[in-house]
C-alpha atoms as a printed R data frame, in Angstrom:
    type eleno elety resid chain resno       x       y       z
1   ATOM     1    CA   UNK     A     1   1.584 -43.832  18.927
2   ATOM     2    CA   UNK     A     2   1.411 -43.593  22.489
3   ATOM     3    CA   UNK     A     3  -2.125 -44.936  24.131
4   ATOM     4    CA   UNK     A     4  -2.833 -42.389  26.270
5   ATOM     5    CA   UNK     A     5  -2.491 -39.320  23.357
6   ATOM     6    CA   UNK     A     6  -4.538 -41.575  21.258
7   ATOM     7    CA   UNK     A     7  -7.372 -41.442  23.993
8   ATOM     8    CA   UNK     A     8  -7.126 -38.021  24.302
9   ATOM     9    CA   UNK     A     9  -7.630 -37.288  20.874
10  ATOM    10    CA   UNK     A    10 -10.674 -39.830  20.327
11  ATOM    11    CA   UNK     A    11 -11.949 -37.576  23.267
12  ATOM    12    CA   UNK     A    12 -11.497 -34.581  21.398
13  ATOM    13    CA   UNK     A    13 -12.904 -35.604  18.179
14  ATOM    14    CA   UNK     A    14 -16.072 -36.663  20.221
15  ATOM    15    CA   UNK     A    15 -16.324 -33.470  21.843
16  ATOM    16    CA   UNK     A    16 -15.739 -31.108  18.326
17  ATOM    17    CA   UNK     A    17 -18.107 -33.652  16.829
18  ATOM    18    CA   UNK     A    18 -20.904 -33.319  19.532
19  ATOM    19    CA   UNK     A    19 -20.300 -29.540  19.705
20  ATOM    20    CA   UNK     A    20 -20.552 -29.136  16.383
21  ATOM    21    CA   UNK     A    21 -24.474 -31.233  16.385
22  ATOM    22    CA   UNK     A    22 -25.264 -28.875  19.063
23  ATOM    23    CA   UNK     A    23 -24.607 -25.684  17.349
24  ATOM    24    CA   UNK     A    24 -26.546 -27.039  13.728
25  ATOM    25    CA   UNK     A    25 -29.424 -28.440  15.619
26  ATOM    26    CA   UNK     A    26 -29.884 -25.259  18.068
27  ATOM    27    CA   UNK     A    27 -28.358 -22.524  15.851
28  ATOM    28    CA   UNK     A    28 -26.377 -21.925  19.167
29  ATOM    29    CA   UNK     A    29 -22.774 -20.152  17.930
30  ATOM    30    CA   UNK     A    30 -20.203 -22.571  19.632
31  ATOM    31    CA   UNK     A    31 -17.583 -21.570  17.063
32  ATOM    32    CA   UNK     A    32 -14.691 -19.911  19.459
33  ATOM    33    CA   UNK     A    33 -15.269 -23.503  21.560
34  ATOM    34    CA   UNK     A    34 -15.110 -25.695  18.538
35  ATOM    35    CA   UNK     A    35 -11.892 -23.874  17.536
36  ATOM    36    CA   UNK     A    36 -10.117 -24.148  20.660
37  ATOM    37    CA   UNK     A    37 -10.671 -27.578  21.085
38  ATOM    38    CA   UNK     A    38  -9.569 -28.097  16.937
39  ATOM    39    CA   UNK     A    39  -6.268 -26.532  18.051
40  ATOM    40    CA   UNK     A    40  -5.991 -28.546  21.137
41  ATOM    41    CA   UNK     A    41  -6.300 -31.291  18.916
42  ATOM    42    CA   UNK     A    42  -3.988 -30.377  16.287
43  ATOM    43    CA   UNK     A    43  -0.896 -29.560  18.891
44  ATOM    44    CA   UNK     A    44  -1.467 -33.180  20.615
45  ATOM    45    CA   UNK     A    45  -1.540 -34.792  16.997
46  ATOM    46    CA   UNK     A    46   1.679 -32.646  15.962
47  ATOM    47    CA   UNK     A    47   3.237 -34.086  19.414
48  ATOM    48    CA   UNK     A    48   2.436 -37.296  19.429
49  ATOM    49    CA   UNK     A    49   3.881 -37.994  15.554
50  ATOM    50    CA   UNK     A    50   7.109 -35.925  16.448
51  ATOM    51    CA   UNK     A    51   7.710 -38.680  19.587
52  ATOM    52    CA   UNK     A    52   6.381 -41.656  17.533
53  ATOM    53    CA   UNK     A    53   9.161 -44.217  19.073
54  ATOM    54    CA   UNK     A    54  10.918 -46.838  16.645
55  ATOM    55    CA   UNK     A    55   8.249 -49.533  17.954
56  ATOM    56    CA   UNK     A    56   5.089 -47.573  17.697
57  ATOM    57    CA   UNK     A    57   6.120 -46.971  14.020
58  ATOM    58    CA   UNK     A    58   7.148 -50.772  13.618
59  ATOM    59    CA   UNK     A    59   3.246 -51.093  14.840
60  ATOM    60    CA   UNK     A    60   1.616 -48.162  12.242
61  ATOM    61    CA   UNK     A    61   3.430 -49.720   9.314
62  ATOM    62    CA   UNK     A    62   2.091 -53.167   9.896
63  ATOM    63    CA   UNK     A    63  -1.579 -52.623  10.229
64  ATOM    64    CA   UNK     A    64  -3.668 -54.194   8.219
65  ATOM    65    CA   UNK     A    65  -4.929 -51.112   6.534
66  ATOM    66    CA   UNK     A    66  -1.990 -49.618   5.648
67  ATOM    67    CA   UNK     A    67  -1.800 -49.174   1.894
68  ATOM    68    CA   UNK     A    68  -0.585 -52.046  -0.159
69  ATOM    69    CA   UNK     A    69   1.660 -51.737  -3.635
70  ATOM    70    CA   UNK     A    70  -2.091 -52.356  -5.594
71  ATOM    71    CA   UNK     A    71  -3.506 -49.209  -4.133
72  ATOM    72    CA   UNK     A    72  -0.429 -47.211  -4.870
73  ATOM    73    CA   UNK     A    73  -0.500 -48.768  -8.785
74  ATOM    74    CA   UNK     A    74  -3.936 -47.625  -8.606
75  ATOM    75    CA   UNK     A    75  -3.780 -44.449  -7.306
76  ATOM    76    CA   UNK     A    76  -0.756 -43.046  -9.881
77  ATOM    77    CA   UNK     A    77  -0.559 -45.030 -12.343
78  ATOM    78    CA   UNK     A    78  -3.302 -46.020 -15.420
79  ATOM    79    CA   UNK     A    79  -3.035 -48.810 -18.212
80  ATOM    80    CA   UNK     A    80  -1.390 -51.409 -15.476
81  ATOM    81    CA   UNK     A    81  -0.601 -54.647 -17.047
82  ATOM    82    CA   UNK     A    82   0.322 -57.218 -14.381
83  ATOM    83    CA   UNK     A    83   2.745 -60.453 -15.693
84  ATOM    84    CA   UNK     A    84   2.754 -63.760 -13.768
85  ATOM    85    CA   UNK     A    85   5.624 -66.312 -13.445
86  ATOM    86    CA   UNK     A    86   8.903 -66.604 -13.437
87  ATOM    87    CA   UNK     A    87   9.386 -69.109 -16.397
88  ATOM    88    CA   UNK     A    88  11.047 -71.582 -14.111
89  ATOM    89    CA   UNK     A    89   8.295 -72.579 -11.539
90  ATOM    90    CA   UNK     A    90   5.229 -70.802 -10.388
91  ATOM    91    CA   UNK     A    91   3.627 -67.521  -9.817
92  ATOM    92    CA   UNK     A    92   4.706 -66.061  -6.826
93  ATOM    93    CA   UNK     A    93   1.494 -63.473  -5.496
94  ATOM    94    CA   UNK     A    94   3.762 -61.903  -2.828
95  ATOM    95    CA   UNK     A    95   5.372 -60.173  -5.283
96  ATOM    96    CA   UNK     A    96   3.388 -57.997  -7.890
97  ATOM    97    CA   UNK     A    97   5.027 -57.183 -11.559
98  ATOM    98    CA   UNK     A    98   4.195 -55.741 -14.688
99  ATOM    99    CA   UNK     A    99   3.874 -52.269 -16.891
100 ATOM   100    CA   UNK     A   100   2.028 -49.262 -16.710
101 ATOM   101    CA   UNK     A   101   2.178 -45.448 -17.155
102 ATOM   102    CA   UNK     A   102   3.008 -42.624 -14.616
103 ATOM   103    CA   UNK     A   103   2.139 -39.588 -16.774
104 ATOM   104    CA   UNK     A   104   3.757 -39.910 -20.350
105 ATOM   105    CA   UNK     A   105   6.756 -42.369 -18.569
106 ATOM   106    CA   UNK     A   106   6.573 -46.151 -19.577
107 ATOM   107    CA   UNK     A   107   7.457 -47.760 -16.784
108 ATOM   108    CA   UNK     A   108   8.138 -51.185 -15.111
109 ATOM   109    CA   UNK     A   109   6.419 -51.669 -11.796
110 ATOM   110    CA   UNK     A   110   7.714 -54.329  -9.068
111 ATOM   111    CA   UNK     A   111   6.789 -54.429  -5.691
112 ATOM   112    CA   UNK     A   112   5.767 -56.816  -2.639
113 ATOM   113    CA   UNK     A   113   2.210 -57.616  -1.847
114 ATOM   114    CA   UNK     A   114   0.608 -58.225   1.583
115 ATOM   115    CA   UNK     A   115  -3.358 -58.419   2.165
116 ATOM   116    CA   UNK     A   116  -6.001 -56.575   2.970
117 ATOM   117    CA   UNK     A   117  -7.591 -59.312   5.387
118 ATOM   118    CA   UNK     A   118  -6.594 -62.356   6.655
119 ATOM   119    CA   UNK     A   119  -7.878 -64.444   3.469
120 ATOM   120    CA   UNK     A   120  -5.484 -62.706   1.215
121 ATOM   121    CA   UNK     A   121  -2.518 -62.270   4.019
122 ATOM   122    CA   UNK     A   122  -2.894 -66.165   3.557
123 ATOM   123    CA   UNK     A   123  -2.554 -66.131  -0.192
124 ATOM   124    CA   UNK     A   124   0.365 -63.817  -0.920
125 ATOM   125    CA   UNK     A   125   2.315 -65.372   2.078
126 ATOM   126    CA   UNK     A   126   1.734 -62.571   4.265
127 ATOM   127    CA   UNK     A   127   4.184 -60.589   1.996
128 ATOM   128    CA   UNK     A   128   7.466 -63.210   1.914
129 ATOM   129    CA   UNK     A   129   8.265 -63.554  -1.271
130 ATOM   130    CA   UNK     A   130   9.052 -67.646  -2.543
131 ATOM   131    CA   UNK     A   131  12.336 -68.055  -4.902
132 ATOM   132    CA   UNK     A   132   9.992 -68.001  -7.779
133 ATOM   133    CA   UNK     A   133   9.082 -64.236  -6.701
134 ATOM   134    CA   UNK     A   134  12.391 -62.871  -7.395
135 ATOM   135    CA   UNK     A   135  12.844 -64.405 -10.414
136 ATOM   136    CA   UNK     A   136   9.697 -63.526 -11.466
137 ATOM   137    CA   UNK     A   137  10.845 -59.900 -10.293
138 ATOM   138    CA   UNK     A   138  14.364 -60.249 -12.564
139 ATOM   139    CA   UNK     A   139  12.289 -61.164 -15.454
140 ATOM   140    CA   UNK     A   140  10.150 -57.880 -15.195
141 ATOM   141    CA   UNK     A   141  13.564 -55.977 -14.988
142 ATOM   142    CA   UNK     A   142  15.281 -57.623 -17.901
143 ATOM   143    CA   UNK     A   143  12.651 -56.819 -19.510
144 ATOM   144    CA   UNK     A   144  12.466 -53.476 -19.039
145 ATOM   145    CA   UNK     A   145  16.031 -52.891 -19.223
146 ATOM   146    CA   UNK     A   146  15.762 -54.247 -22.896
147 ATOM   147    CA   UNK     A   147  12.928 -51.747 -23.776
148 ATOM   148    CA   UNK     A   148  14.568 -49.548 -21.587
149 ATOM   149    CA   UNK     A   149  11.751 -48.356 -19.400
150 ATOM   150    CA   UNK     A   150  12.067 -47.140 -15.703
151 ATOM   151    CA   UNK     A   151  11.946 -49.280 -13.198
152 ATOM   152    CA   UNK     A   152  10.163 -48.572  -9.836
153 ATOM   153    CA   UNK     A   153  10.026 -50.988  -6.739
154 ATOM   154    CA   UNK     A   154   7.579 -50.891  -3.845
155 ATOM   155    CA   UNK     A   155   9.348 -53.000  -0.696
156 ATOM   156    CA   UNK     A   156   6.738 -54.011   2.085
157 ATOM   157    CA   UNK     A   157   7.561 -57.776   3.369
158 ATOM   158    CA   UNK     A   158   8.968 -58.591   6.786
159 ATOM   159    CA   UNK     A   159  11.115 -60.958   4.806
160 ATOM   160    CA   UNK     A   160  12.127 -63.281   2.261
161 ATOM   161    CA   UNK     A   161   9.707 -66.442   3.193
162 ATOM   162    CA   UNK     A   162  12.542 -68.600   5.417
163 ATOM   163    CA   UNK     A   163  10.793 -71.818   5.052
164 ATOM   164    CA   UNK     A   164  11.730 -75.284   3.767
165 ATOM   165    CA   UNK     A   165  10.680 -75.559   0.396
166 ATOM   166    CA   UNK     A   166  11.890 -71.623  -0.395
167 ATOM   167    CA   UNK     A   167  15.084 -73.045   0.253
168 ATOM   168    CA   UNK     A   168  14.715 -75.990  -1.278
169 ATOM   169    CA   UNK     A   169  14.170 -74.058  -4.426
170 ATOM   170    CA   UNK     A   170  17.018 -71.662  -3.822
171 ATOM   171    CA   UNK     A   171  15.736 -69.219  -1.360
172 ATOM   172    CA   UNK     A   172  19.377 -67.404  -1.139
173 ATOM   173    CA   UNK     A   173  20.324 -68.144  -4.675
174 ATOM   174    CA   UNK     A   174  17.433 -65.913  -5.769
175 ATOM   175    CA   UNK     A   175  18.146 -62.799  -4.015
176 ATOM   176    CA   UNK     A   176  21.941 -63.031  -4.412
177 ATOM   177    CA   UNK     A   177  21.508 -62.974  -8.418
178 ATOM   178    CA   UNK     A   178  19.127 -59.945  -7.866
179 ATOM   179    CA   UNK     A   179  21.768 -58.230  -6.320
180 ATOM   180    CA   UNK     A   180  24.163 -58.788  -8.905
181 ATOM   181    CA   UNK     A   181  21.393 -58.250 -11.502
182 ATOM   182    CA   UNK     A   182  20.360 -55.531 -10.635
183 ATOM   183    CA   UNK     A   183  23.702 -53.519  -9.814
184 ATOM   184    CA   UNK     A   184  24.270 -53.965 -13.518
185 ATOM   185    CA   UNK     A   185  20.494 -52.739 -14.513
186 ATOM   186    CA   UNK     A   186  21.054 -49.513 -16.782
187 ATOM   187    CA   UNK     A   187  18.228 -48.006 -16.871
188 ATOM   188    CA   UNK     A   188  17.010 -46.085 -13.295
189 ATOM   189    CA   UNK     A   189  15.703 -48.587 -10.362
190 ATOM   190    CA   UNK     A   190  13.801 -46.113  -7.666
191 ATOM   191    CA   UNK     A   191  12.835 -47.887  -5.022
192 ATOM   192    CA   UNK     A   192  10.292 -46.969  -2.536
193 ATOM   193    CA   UNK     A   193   9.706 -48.097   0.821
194 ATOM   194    CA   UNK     A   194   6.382 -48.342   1.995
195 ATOM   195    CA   UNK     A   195   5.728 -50.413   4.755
196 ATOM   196    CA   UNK     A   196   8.331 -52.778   6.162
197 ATOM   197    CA   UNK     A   197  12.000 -53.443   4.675
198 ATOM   198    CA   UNK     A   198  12.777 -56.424   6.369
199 ATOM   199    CA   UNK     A   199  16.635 -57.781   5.438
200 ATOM   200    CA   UNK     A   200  17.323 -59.557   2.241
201 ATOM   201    CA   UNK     A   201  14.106 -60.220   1.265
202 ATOM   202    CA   UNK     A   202  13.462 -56.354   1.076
203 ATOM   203    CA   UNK     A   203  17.423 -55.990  -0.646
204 ATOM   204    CA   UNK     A   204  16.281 -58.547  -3.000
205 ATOM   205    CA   UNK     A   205  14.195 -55.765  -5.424
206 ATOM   206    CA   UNK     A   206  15.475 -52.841  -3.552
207 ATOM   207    CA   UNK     A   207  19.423 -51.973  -4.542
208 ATOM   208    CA   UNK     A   208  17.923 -48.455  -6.385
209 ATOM   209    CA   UNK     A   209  19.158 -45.548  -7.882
210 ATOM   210    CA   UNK     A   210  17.316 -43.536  -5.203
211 ATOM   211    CA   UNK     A   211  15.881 -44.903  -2.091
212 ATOM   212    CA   UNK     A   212  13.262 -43.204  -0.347
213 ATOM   213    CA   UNK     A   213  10.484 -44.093   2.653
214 ATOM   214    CA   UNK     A   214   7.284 -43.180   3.694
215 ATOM   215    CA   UNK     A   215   8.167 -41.236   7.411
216 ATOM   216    CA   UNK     A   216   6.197 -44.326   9.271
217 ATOM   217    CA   UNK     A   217   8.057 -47.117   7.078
218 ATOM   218    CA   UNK     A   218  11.048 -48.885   8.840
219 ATOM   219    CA   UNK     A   219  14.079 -50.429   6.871
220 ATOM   220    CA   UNK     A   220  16.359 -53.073   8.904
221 ATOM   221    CA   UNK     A   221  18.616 -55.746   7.886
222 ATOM   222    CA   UNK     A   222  16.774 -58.129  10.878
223 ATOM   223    CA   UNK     A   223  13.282 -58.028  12.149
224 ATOM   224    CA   UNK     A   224  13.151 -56.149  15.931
225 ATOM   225    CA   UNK     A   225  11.867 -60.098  17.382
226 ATOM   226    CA   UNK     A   226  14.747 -61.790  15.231
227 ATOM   227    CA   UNK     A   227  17.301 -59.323  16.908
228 ATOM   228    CA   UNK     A   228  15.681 -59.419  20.384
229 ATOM   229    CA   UNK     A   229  16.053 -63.421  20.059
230 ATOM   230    CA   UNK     A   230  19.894 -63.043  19.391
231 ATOM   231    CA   UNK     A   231  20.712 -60.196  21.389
232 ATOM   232    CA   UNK     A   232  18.461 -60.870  24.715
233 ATOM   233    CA   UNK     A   233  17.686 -64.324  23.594
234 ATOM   234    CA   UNK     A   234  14.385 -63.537  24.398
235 ATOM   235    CA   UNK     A   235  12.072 -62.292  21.335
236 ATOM   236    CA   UNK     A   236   9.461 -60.470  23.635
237 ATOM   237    CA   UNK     A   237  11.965 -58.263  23.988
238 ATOM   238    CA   UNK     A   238  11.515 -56.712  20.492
239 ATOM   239    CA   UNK     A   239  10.609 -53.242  21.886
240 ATOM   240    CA   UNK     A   240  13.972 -52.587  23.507
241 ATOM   241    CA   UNK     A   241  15.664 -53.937  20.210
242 ATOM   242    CA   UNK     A   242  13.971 -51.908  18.137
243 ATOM   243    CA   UNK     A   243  15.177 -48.697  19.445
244 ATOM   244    CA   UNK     A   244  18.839 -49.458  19.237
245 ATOM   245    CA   UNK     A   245  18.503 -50.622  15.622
246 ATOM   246    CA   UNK     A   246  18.457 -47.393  13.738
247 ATOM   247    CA   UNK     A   247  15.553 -48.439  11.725
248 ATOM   248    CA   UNK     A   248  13.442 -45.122  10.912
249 ATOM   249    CA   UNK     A   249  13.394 -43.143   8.078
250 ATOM   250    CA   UNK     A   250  14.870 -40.104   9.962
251 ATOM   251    CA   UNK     A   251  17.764 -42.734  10.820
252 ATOM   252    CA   UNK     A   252  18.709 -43.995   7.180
253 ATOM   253    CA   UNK     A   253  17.941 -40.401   6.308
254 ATOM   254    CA   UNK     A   254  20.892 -39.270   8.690
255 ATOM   255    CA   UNK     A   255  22.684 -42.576   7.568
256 ATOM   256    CA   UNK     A   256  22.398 -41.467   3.995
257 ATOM   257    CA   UNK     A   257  21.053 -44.772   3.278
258 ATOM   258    CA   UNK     A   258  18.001 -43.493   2.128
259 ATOM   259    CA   UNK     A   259  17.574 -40.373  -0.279
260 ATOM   260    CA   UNK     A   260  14.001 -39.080   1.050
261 ATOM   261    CA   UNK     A   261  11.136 -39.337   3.202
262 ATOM   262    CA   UNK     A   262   7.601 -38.886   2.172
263 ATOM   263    CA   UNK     A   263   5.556 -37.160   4.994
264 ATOM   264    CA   UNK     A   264   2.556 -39.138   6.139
265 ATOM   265    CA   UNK     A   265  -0.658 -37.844   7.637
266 ATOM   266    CA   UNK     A   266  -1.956 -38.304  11.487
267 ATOM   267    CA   UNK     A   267  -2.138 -42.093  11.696
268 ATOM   268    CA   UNK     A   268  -0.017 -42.909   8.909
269 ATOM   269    CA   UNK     A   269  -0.689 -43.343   5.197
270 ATOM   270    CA   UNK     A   270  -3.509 -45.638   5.535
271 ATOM   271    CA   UNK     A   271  -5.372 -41.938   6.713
272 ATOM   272    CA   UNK     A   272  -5.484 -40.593   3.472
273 ATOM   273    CA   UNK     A   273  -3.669 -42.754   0.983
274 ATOM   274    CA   UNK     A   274  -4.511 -39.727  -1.858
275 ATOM   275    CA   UNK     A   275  -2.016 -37.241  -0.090
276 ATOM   276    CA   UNK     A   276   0.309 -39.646   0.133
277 ATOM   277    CA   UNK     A   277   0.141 -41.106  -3.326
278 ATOM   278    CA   UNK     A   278   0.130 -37.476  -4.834
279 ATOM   279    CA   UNK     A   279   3.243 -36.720  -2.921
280 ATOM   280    CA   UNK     A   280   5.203 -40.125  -4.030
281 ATOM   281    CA   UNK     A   281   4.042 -39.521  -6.857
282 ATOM   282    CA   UNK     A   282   5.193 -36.373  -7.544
283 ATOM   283    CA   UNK     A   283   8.575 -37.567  -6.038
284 ATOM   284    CA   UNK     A   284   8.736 -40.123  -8.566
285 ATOM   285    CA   UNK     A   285   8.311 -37.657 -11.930
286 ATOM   286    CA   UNK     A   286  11.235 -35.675  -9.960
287 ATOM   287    CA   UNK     A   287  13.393 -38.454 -10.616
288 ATOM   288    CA   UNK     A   288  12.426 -39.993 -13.977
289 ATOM   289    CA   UNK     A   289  12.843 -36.006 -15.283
290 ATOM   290    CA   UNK     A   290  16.432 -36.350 -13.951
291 ATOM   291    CA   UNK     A   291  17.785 -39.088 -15.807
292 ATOM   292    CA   UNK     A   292  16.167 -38.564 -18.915
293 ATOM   293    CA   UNK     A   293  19.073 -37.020 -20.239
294 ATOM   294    CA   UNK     A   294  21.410 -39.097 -18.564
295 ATOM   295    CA   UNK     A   295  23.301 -42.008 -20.108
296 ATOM   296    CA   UNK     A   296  22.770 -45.874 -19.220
297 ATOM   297    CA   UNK     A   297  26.431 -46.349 -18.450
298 ATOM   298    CA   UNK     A   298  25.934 -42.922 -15.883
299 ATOM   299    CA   UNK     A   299  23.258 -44.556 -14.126
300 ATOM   300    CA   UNK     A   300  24.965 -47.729 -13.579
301 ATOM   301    CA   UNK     A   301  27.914 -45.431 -12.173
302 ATOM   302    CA   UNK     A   302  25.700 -43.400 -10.111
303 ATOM   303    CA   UNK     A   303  24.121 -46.690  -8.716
304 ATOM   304    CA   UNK     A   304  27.289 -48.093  -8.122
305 ATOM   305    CA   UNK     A   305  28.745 -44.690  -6.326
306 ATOM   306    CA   UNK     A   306  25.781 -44.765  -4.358
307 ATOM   307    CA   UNK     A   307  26.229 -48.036  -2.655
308 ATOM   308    CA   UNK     A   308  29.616 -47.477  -2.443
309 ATOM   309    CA   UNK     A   309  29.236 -44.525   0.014
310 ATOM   310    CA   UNK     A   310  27.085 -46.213   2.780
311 ATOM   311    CA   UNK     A   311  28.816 -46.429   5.731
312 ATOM   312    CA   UNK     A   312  30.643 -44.025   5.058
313 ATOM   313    CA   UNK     A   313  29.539 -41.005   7.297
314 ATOM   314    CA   UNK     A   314  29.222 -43.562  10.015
C-alpha cells in the first residue's frame, strides 16, 4: 500500500484512539468528532486497497504474518491427520499433506508451507518445495483418488527450490508427472491461492478443477526479480516488471485463469485471518456440493475443458 496513506491512517487511528480516552476519562461527548474522523478513515482505507499496485500486493502477500496453509487447516478444518514422505526419499516440510474434515466432507489436504519466523522460514525452505515434496504431494492424491475423497490445494511458494541437489533428484521430473497426474485425478482438485504462485513450483499441486485467490495473492509463471533480470537485465528493476506481468487476481480473474477471488480485509488476510477463513471456507462447501452428484469421468472432462480454454479470450 502506498506509504504516505499508510501514515495517514496510523494518524487517524491515534487520533480516534486518543479521542476516544478523552471522552471515557472526562465523560466529555466527542462522539460527532470520533465519527468523522472513523469515516475519514474508512474512505482512505477503501482508496488505498482499490489502487493497491501489482508490487505493493507482491509486498502484502509476502509478509511474514500473512497466514500460512497450517492456520487455514486450523481454522476450517477438525480431525487433521498430517502424512510425511514420499516413499522414495525424505520428508519434504515445504509442503504439508494429509486428511481431515471440512463439515461432513472427507477430504485430502495439500498445500505449501512457509514460516512464521525466520527459524522455521529456514526449515521448510522458505516455501520451495524439494523433488521429494511433490511426490510426497502425488502420494496424498493417489490416495485420495482411491478412497475417492476431495482434494484441496493451498499454493504459497515463490518457487520450486532451483538448487543443485533438487535437481539432482529430479527437480523437473517431479512437477512434470504432477501435471500429468493430476490432469487424470477423478475426483475434484480445488486449488486455492493464498499467498504467492510462483511458476512451476506453484503448477506443480495447482492444475484444479476450480482455481481461486485471495484478492492480495499474485499468480505468475516467473517471479517479478526473475523477469526484471531477463527483461531489463537488471533485477532491481522488479517493480516496473511487475506491473506489466498481469499477475493479480483481478488479472487472471479477467484472464479467466482463475475462477474467484476471496475479498481480504484492510491490510490483507493476515488482519483477520477468521473472515477470511469463513469466506474460503464457505467457497469451498460451494464447490464440493457441486460435484457431489457429478461423475468421476465429468470431472476429469471438466478439468480438462478448463485448461483447454486459457488463452483463449486473450
Amino acid at each position: 500500500m502506498a506509504i504516505d496513506n499508510q501514515e495517514k491512517i496510523s494518524r487517524l487511528e491515534e487520533d480516534i484512539r486518543k479521542l476516544k480516552a478523552i471522552s471515557l476519562s472526562s465523560e466529555i461527548d466527542l462522539s460527532n468528532q470520533i465519527n468523522d474522523l472513523e469515516k475519514k478513515l474508512n474512505n482512505i482505507k477503501k482508496h488505498t486497497i482499490v489502487n493497491l499496485s501489482a508490487y505493493e500486493k507482491i509486498s502484502l502477500c509476502r509478509d511474514i504474518k500473512r497466514p500460512t496453509t497450517k492456520e487455514y487447516i486450523e481454522k476450517m478444518c477438525y480431525d487433521f491427520l498430517e502424512i510425511h514422505g514420499d516413499r522414495l526419499y525424505k520428508d519434504d516440510p515445504s509442503i504439508i499433506c494429509g486428511i481431515g474434515k471440512i463439515e461432513e466432507f472427507s477430504v485430502t489436504i495439500i498445500g505449501h508451507q512457509k514460516g512464521r519466523d525466520i527459524k522455521e522460514n529456514i526449515k521448510n525452505n522458505f516455501g520451495m518445495p524439494h523433488p521429494e515434496g511433490y511426490r510426497k504431494a502425488l502420494r496424498a492424491m493417489k490416495q485420495a483418488e482411491k478412497f475417492n475423497r476431495p482434494i484441496i490445494t493451498f499454493i504459497d511458494t515463490p518457487g520450486a527450490f532451483c538448487g543443485i541437489e533438487a535437481e539432482q533428484r529430479g527437480q523437473g521430473e517431479a512437477i512434470a508427472k504432477n501435471l500429468i497426474e493430476m490432469s487424470k485425478i477423478s475426483v475434484p482438485i480445488i486449488s486455492v491461492v493464498i499467498g504467492e504462485g510462483g511458476s512451476g513450483g506453484a503448477l506443480g499441486i495447482g492444475m484444479g478443477n476450480d482455481i481461486c485467490m485471495l484478492e492480495h495473492s499474485v499468480y505468475s509463471v516467473i517471479s517479478p526479480e526473475g523477469l526484471s533480470s531477463i527483461l531489463f537485465k537488471d533485477s532491481s528493476k522488479s517493480k516496473e516488471a511487475s506491473e506489466v506481468m498481469k499477475l493479480t487476481s483481478g488479472d487472471l480473474k479477467a484472464l479467466s485463469i482463475i475462477d474467484k477471488i476471496i475479498k481480504e480485509p484492510f491490510g490483507g488476510a493476515q488482519e483477520d485471518i477468521n473472515t477470511v477463513s469463513k469466506e474460503l471456507k464457505k467457497y469451498i462447501l460451494d464447490r464440493l456440493n457441486y460435484y457431489k452428484n457429478i461423475s468421476n469421468d465429468e470431472i476429469i472432462t471438466l478439468r480438462y475443458k478448463k485448461f483447454r480454454e486459457i488463452g483463449r479470450c486473450i
